[in-house]
N, C-alpha and C positions, 0 to 999 in steps of 0.2 A: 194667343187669342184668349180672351177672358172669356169664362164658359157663363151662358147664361142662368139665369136663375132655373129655368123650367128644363133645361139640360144638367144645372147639377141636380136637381129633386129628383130624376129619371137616374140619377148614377148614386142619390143616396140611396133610392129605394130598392137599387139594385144590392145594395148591401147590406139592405136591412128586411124586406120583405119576406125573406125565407132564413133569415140567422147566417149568412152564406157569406164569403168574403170574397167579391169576384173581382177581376184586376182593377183597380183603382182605387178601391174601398182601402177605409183606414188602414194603416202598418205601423203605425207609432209608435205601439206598444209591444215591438217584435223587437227581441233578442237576439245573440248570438247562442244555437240550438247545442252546440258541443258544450260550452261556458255555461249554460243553464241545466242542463244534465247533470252535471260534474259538483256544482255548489252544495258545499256541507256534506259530501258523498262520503268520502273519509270522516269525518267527525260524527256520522250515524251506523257508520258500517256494523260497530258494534253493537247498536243500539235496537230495539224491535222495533217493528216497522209502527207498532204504535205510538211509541214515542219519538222516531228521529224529527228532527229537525231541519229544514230544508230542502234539495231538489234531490232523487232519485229515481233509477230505472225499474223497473219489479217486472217481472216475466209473468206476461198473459199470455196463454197457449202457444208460446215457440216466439212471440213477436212483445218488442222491450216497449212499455209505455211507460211516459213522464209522469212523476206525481209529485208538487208540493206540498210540506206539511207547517202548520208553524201554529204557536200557542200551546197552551197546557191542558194536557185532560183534568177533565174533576168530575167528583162522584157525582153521577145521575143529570150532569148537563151532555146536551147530544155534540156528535161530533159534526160540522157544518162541512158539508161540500158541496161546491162550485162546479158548476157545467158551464161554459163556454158557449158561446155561441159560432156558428159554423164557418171556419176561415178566422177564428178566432185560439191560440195556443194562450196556458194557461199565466204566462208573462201580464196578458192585457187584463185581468183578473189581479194583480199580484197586488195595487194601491190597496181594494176594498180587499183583499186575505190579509193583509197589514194591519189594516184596522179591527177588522171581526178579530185579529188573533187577539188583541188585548184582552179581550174576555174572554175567549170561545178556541176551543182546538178548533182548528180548519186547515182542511185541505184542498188542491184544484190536481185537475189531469188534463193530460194532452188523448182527446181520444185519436187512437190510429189514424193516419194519414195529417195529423195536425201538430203543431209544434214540433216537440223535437223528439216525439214518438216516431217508433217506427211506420212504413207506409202499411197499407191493409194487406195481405196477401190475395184479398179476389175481392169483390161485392160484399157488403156489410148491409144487414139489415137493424131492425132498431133489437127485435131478439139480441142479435151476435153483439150488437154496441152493450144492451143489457148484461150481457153475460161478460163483457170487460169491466163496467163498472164494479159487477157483484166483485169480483177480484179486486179489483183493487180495495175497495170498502172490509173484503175479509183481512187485506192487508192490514190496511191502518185505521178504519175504525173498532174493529173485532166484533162482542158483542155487544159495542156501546149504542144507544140509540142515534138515528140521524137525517139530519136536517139538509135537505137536498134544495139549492139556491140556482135554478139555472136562468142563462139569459137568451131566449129566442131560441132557435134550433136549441138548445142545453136545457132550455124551461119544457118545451114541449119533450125532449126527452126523460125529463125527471118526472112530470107527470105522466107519460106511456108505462115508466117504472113504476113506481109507485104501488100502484092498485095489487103488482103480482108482490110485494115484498112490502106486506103490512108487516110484518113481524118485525123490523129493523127499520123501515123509512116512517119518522112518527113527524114528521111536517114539511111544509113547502113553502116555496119564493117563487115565485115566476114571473121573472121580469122582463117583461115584455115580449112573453113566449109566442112562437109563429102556430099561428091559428090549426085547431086542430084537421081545421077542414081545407088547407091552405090551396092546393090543386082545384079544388071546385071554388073557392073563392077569388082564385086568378082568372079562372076560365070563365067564368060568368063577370067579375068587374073587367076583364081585356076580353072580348068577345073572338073568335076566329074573322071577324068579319074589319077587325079595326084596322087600322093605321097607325103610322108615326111610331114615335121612337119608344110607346110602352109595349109595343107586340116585341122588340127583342128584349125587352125585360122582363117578358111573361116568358117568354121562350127559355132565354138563361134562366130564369130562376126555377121554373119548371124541369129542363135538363139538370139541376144540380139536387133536386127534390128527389127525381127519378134516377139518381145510381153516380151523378158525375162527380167531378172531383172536387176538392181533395178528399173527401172520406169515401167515396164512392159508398154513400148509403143511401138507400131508399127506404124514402118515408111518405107510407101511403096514410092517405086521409081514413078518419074513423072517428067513431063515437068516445066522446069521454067515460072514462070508467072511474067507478069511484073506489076511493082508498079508503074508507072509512071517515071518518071522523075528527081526524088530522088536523091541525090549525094550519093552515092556507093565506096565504095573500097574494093575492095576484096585483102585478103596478102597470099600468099601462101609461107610454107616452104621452104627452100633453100637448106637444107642439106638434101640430098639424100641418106637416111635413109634406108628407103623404096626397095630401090635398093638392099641391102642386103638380103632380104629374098630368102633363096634357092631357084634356079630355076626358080620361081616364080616375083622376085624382082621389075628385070626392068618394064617389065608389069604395075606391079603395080603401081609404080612409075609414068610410062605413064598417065594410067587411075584416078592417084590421080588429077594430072596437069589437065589431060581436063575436070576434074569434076570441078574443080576452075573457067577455061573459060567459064563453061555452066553459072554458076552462073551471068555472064556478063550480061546475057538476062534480067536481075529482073530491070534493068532502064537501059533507052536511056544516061545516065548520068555515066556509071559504068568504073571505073580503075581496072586493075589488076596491081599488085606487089609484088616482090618476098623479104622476108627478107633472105638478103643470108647465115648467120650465125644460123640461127632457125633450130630446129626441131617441132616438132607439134604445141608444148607449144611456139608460137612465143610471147603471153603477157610475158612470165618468160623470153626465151632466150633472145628475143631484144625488153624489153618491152615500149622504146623509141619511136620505129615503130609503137607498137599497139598507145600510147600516142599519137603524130603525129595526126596520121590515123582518130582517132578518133576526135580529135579535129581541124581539116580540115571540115570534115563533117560537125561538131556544126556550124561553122561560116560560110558555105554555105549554112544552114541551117537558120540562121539568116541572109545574105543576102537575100536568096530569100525570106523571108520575108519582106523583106524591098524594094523587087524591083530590085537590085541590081543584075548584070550578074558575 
């Protein structure tokens, strides 16, 4: 049977609403998790974890997470890393770390329960996710500065980061990050009172917010904090998507947008922009924008290290 229009918007937004990959949502860019571990492993083993090149496992507290590296460091440019979005291992990342590597060291991780990282040992909160990144970042960026790019559930986690680790995170990407208020914005655009097929997409995406899996973390809504003065861009969706979901839509649609302006508050320094062409996945739709974006930041980021307005 050919699914409808207003049936597949109800199954995108199931995979895009909270950064979460729930059964149906994309896999295209899924690998094979042993085979993507393994690549370039031997040819960095000798190497420090600052400079190897390729896929490797690095031990965070008892439990092995995935990390790619790729591109060359240089004096006084940041080192860029990729967050992922949830349901998302860092393979579907790997076009645009291709591209940023031409200029820019970058790296992407698989956080716990995701790719071909080990699963969680219990509940993870965004602290404990916190406290995997700072690890892996002591790994392979050291005391280089750096440039934290995440997309949805990765955006909203890089800016939660942020504010506690001004001393090393000196800019941001937020690519179409899930709204910081995302719980009270479900609950008020899907009312307890609604019907049809977005009350179980409030439900699942609310269950995966609140502990479920695959990362079993919970991510409670809260006020943005700010990181200082950091150059910021935040890209939001242009194709209104969202808008389709029965009855429901527009709303949502609404409250996706002013979750993107709240995210403004995280630096005295922050842009918004809209890719107009994109759906969630704006690195795949117009992964130009994300490129751009990204690489704007670097080089203000290496200005203001240097003094420079």
């Amino acid at each position: 049977m050919i699914r409808s229009a207003r049936v597949s918007a109800v199954i995108a937004l199931s995979c895009a609403v909270a950064g979460v990959g729930l059964v149906g949502c994309d896999d295209s860019a899924k690998a094979d998790p042993e085979a993507s571990a393994t690549t370039s492993a031997a040819a960095s083993k000798e190497a420090g974890d600052q400079d190897f090149t390729g896929t490797k496992k690095i031990e965070v507290g008892g439990r092995l997470v995935n990390v790619s590296c790729s591109g060359t460091s240089a004096d006084g440019r940041p080192v860029v890393m990729l967050v992922a979005g949830g349901g998302d291992g860092l393979e579907k990342m790997a076009g645009l770390q291709e591209t940023l590597s031409k200029k820019n060291r970058v790296c992407s991780y698989d956080r716990p329960g995701e790719g071909a990282s080990d699963q969680p040992e219990g509940p993870q909160t965004l602290e404990s996710t916190g406290k995997v990144l700072t690890t892996v970042l002591d790994r392979v960026a050291g005391d280089a500065p750096v440039v934290l790019a995440g997309h949805s559930l990765g955006g909203l986690i890089a800016a939660r980061y942020a504010p506690d680790h001004q001393d090393r995170i000196k800019g941001l990407v937020l690519m179409d990050a899930t709204s910081p208020t995302q719980t009270a914005d479900l609950n008020k655009g899907i009312p307890e009172t609604a019907t049809g097929p977005a009350v179980a997409l409030r439900d699942q995406t609310l269950a995966i917010l609140h502990g479920g899996e695959p990362e079993k973390l919970t991510v409670p809504d809260g006020k943005v904090r700010s990181a200082g003065d950091i150059p910021v861009e935040v890209i939001h969706h242009g194709k209104r998507y969202l808008a389709e979901v029965p009855d429901y839509g527009p709303g949502l649609e609404r409250a996706w947008t002013d979750g993107q302006r709240k995210w403004l508050a995280v630096s005295s320094r922050s842009k918004l922009s809209t890719a107009k062409t994109s759906g969630h996945y704006i690195y795949v739709d117009q992964p130009d924008i994300a490129v751009r974006a990204i690489e704007r930041v670097a080089v203000q980021v290496v200005d203001g290290a240097q003094g420079v307005d």
